[in-house]
DSSP file (Angstrom, degrees, kcal/mol; ACC not computed):
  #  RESIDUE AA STRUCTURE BP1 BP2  ACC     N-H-->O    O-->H-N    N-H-->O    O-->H-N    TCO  KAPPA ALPHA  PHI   PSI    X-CA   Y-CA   Z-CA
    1    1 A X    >         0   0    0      0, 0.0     3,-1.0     0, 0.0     0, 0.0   0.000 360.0 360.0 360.0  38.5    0.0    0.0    0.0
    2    2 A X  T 3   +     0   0    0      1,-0.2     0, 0.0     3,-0.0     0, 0.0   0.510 360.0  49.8 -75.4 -10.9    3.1    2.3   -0.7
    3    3 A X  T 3  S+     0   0    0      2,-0.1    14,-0.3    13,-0.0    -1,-0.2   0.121  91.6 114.4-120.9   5.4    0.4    4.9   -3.1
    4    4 A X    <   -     0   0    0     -3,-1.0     2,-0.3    12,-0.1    12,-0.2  -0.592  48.7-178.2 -67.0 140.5   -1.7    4.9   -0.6
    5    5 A X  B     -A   15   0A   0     10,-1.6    10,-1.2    -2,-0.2     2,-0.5  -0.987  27.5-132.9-125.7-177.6   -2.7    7.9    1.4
    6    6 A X        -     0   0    0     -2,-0.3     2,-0.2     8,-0.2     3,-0.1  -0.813  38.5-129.1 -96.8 145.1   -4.8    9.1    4.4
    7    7 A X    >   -     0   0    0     -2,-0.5     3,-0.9     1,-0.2     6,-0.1  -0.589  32.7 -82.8 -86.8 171.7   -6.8   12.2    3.5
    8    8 A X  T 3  S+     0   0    0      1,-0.2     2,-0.9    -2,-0.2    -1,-0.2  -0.147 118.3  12.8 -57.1 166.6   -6.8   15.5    5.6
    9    9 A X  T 3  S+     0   0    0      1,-0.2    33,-1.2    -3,-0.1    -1,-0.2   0.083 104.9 108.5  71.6 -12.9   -9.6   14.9    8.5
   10   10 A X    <   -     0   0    0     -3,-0.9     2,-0.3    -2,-0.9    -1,-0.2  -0.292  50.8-153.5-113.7 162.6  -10.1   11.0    8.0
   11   11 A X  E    S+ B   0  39A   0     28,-2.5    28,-1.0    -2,-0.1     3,-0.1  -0.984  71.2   5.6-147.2 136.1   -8.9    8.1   10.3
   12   12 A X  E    S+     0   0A   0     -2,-0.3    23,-2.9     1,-0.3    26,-0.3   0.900 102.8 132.7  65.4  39.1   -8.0    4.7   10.0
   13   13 A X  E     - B   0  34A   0     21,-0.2     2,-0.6    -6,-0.1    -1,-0.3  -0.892  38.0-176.3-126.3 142.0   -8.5    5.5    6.2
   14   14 A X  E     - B   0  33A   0     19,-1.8    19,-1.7    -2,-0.3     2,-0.4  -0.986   7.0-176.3-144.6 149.2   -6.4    4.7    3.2
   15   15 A X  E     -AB   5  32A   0    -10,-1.2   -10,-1.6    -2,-0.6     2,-0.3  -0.985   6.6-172.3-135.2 136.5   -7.4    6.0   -0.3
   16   16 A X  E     - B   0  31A   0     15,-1.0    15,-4.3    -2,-0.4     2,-0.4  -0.979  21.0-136.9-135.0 125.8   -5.5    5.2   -3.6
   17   17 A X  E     -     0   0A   0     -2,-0.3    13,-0.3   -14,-0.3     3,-0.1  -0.815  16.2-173.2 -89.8 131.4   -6.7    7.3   -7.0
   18   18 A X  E     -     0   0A   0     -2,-0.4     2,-0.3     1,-0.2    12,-0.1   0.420  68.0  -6.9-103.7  -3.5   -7.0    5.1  -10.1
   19   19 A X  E     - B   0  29A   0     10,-0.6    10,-1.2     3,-0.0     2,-0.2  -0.940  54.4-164.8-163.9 165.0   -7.6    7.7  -12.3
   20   20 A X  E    S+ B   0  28A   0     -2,-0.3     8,-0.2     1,-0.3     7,-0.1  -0.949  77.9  23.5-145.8-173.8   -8.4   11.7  -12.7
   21   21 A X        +     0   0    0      6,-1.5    -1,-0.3    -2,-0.2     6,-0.2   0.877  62.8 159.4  23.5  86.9   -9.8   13.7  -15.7
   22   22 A X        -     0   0    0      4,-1.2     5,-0.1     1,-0.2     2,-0.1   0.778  64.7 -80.8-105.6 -78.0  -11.5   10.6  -17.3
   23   23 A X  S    S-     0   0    0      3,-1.0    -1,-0.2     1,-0.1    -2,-0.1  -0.378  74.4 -27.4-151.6-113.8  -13.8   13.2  -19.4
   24   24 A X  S    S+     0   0    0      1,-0.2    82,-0.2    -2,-0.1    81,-0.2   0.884 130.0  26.3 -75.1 -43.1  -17.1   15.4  -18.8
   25   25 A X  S    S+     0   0    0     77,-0.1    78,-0.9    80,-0.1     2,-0.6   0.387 109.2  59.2-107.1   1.8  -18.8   13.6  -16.3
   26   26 A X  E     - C   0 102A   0     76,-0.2    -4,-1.2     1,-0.1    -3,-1.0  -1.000  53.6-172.8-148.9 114.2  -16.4   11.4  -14.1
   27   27 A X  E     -     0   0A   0     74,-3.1    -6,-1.5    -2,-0.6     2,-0.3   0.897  64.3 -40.1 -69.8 -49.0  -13.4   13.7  -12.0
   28   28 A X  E     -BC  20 101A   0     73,-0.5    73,-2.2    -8,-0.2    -1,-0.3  -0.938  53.0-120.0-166.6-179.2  -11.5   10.7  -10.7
   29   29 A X  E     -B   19   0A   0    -10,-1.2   -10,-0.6    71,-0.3     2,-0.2  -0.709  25.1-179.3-107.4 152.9  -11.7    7.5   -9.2
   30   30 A X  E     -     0   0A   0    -13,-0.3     2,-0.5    -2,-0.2   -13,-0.2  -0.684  24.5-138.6 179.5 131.0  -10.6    6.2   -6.2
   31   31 A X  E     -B   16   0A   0    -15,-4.3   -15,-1.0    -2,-0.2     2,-0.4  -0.846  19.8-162.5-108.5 123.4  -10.3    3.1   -4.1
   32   32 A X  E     -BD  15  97A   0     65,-1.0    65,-3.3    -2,-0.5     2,-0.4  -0.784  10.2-174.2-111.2 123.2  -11.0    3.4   -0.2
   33   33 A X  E     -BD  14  96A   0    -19,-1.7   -19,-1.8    -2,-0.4     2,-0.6  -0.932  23.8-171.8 -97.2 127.2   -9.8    0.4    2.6
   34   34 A X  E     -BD  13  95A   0     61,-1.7    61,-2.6    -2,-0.4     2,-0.2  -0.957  20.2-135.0-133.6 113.9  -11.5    1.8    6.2
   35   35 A X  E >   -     0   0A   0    -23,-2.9     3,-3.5    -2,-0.6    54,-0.3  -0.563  43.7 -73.2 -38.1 118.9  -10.7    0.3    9.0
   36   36 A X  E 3  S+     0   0A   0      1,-0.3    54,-0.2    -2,-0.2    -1,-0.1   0.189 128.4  15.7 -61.5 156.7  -13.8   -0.5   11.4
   37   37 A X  E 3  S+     0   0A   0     52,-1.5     2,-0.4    54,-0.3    -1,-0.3   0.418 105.1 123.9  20.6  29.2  -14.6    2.6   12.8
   38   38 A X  E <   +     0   0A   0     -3,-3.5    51,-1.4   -26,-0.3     2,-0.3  -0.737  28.0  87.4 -64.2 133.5  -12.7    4.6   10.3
   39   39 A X  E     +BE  11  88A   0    -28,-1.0   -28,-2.5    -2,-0.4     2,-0.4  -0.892  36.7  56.0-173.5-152.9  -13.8    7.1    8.1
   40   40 A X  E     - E   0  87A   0     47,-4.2    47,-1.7    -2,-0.3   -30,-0.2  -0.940  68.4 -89.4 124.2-129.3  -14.5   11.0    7.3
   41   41 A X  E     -     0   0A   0     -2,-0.4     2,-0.3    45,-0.2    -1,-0.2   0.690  57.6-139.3  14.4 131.3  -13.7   13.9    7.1
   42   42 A X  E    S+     0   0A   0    -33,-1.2     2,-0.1    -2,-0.1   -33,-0.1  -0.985  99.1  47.7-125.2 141.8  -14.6   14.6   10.7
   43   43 A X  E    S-     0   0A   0     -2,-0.3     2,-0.4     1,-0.1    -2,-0.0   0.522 115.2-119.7 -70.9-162.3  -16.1   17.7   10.8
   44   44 A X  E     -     0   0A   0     -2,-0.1    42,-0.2    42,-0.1     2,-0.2  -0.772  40.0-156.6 -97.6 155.5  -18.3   16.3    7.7
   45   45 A X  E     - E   0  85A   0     40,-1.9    40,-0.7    -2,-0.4     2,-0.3  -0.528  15.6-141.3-118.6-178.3  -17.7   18.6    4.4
   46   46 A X        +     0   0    0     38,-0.2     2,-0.3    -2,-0.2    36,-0.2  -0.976  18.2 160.7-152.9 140.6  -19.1   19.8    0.9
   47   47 A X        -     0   0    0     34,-1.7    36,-0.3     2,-0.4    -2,-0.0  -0.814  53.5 -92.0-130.4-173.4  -17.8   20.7   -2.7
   48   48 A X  S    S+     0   0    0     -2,-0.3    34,-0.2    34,-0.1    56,-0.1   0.828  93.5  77.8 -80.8 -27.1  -19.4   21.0   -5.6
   49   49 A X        -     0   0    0     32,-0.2    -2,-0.4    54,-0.1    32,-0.3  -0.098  69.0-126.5 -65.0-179.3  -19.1   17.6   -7.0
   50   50 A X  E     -F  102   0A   0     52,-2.6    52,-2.2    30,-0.2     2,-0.3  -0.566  15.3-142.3-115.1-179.7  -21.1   14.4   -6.2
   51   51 A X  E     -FG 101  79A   0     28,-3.0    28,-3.9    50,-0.2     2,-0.5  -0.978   2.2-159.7-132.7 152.0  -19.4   10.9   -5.2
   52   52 A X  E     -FG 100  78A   0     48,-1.1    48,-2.8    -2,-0.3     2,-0.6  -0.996  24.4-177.1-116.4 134.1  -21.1    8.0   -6.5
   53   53 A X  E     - G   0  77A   0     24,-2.2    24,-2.6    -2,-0.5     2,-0.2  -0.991   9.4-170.1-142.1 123.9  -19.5    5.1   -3.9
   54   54 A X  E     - G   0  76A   0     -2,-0.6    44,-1.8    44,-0.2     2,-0.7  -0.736  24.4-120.5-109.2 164.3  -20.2    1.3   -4.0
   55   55 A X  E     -H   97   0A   0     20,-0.6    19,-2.9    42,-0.2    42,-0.2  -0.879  24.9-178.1-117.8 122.7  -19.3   -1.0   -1.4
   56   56 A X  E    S-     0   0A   0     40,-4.1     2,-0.3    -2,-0.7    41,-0.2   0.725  72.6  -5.6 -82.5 -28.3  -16.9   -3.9   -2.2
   57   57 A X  E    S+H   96   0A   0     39,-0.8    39,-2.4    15,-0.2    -1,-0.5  -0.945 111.5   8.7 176.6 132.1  -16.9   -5.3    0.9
   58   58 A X  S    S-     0   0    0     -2,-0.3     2,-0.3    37,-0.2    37,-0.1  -0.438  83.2 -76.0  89.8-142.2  -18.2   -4.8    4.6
   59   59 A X        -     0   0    0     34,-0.4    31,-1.2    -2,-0.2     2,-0.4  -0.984  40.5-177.0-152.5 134.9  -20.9   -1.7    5.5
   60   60 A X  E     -JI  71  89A   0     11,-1.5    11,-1.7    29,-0.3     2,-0.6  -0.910  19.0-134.4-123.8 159.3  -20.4    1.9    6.0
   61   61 A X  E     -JI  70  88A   0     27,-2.7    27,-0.9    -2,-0.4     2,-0.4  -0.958  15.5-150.9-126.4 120.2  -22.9    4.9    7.0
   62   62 A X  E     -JI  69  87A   0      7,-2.5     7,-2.1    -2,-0.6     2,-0.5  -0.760   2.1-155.4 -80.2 134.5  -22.8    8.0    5.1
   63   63 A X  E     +J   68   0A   0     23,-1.3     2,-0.5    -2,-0.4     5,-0.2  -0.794  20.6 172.7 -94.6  89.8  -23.7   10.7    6.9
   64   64 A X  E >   -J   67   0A   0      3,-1.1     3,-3.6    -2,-0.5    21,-0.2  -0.727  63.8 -48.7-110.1 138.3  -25.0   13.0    4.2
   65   65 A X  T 3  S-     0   0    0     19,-1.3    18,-0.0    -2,-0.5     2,-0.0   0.068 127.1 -18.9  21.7-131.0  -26.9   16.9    6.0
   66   66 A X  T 3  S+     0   0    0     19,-0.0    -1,-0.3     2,-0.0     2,-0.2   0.072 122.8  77.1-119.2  45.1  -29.1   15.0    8.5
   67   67 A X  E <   -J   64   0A   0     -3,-3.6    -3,-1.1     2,-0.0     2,-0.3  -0.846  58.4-146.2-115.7 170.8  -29.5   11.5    7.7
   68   68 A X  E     -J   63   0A   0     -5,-0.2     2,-0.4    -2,-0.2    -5,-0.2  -0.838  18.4-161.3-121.1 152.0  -27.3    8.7    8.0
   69   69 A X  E     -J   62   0A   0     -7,-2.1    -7,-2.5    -2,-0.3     2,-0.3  -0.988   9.1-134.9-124.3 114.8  -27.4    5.9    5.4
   70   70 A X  E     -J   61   0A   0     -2,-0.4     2,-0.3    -9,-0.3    -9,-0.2  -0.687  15.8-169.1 -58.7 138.3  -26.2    2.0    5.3
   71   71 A X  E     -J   60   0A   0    -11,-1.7   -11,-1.5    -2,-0.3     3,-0.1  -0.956   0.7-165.6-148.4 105.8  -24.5    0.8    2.7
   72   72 A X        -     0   0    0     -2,-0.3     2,-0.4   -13,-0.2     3,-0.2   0.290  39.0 -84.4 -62.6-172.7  -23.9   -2.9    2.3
   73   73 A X  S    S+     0   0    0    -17,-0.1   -17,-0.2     1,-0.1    -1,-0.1  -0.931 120.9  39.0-101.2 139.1  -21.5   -4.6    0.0
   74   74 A X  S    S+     0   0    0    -19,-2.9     2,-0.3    -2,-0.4    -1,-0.1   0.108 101.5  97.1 122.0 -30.3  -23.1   -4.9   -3.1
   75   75 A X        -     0   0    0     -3,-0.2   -20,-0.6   -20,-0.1     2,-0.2  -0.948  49.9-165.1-141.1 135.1  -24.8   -1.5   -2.9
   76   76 A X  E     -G   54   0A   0     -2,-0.3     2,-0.3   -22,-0.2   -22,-0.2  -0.699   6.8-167.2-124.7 157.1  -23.8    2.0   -4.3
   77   77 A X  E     -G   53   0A   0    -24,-2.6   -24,-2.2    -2,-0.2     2,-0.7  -0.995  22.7-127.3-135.0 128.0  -25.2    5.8   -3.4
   78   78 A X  E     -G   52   0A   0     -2,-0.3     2,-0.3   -26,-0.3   -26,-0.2  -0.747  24.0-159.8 -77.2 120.2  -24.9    9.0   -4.8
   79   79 A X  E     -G   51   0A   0    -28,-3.9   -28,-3.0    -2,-0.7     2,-0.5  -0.818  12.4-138.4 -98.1 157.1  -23.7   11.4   -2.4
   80   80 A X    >   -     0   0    0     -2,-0.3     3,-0.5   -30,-0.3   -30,-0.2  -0.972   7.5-146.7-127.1 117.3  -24.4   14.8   -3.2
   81   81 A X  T 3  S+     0   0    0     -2,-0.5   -34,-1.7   -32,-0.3   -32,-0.2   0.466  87.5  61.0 -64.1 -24.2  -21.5   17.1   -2.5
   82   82 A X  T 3  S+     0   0    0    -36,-0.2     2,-0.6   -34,-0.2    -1,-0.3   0.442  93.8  84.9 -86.5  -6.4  -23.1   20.7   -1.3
   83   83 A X  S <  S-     0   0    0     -3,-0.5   -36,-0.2   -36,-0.3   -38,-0.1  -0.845  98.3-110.5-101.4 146.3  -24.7   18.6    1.5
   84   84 A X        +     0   0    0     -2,-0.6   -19,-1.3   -38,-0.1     2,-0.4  -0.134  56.7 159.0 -72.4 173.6  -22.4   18.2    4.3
   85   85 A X  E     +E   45   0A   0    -40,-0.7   -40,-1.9   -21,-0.2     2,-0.3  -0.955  26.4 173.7 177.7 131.1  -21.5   15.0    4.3
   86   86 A X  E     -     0   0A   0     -2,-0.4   -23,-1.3   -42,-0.2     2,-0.3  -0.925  28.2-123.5-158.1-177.5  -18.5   12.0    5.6
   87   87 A X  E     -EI  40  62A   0    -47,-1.7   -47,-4.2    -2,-0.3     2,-0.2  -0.937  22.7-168.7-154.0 140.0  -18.3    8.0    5.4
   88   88 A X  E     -EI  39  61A   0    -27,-0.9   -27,-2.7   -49,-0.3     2,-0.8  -0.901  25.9-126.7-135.5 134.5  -17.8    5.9    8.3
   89   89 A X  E     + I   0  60A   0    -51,-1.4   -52,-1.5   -54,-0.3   -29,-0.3  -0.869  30.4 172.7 -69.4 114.5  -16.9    1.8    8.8
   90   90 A X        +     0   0    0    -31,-1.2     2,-0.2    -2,-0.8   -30,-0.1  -0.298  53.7  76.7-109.2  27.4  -19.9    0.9   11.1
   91   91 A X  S    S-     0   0    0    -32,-0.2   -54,-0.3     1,-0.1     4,-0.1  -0.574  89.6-102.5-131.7-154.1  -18.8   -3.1   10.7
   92   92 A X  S    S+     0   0    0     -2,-0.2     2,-0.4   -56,-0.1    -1,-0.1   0.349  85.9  41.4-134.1  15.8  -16.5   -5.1   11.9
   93   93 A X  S    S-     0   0    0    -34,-0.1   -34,-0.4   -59,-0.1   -56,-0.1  -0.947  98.1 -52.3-139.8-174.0  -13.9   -5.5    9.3
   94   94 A X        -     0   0    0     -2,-0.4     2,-0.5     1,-0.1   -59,-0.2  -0.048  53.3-145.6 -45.2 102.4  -12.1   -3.8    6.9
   95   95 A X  E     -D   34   0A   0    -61,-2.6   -61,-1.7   -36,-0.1     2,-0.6  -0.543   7.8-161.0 -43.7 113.1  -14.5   -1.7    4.4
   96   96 A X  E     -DH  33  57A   0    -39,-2.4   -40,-4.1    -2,-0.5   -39,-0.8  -0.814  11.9-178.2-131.6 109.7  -13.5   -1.4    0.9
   97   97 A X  E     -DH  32  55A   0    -65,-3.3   -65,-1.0    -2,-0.6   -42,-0.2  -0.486  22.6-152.9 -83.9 152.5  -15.2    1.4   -1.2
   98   98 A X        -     0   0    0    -44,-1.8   -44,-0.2    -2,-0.3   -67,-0.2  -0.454  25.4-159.9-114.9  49.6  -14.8    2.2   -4.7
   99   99 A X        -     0   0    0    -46,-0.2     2,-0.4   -70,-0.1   -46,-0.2  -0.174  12.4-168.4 -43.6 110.9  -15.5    6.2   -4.9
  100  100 A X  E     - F   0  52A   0    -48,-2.8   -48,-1.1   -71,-0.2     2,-0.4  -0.893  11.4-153.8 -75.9 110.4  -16.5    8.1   -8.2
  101  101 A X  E     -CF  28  51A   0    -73,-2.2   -74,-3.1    -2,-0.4   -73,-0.5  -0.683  21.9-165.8-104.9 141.4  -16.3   11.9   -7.8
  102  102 A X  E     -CF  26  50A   0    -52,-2.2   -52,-2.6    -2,-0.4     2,-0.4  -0.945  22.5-109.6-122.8 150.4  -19.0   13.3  -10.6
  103  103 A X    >   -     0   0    0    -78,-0.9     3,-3.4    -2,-0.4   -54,-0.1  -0.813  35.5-102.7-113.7 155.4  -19.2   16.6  -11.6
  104  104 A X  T 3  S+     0   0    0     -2,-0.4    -1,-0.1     1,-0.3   -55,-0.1   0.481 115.2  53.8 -66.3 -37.6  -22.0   18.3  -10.6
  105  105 A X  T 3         0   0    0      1,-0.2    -1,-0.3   -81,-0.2   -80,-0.1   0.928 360.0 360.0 -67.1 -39.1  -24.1   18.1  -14.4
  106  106 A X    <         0   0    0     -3,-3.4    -1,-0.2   -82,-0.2    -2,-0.2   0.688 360.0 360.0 -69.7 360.0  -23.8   14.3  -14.7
């Protein structure tokens, strides 16, 4: 995991990006391992993109403005990026995310 990094504000998080500028609609790519009870950004944040994030493996809860969401493996969400907004492991192993950041039109 040497291309790995932690992002600002996260814990017990490692993110590697597998691509960026892919074209209109897709910003980057990016594959997330979270440790159980890892996640973030804490506080929770917003930009202008959206993330579209499927779950490889384990369960996280988005906390997107002021609901929280479960997310199996198996099963993707669109997060919408002006709502404040972080992802947490709520299981009991290792989470593995696949995050899409989409810009704001797709």
């Amino acid at each position: 995991m040497d291309d790995f990094f932690t992002p600002e504000n996260h814990k017990d998080f490692k993110a590697l990006k597998l691509a960026s500028d892919i074209d209109a609609d897709i910003r980057d790519c990016a594959i997330a391992f979270i440790e159980p009870g890892g996640g973030g950004p804490y506080p929770d944040h917003t930009h202008s993109h959206n993330h579209l994030f499927t779950v490889i493996s384990g369960i996280i809860e988005i906390n997107e403005g002021n609901e929280k969401k479960q997310v199996s493996e198996g099963m993707s969400i669109i997060v919408n990026g002006e709502l404040p907004h972080s992802v947490w492991n709520i299981g009991t192993v290792r989470a593995k995310v696949m995050g899409i950041s989409l810009n704001k039109d797709s």
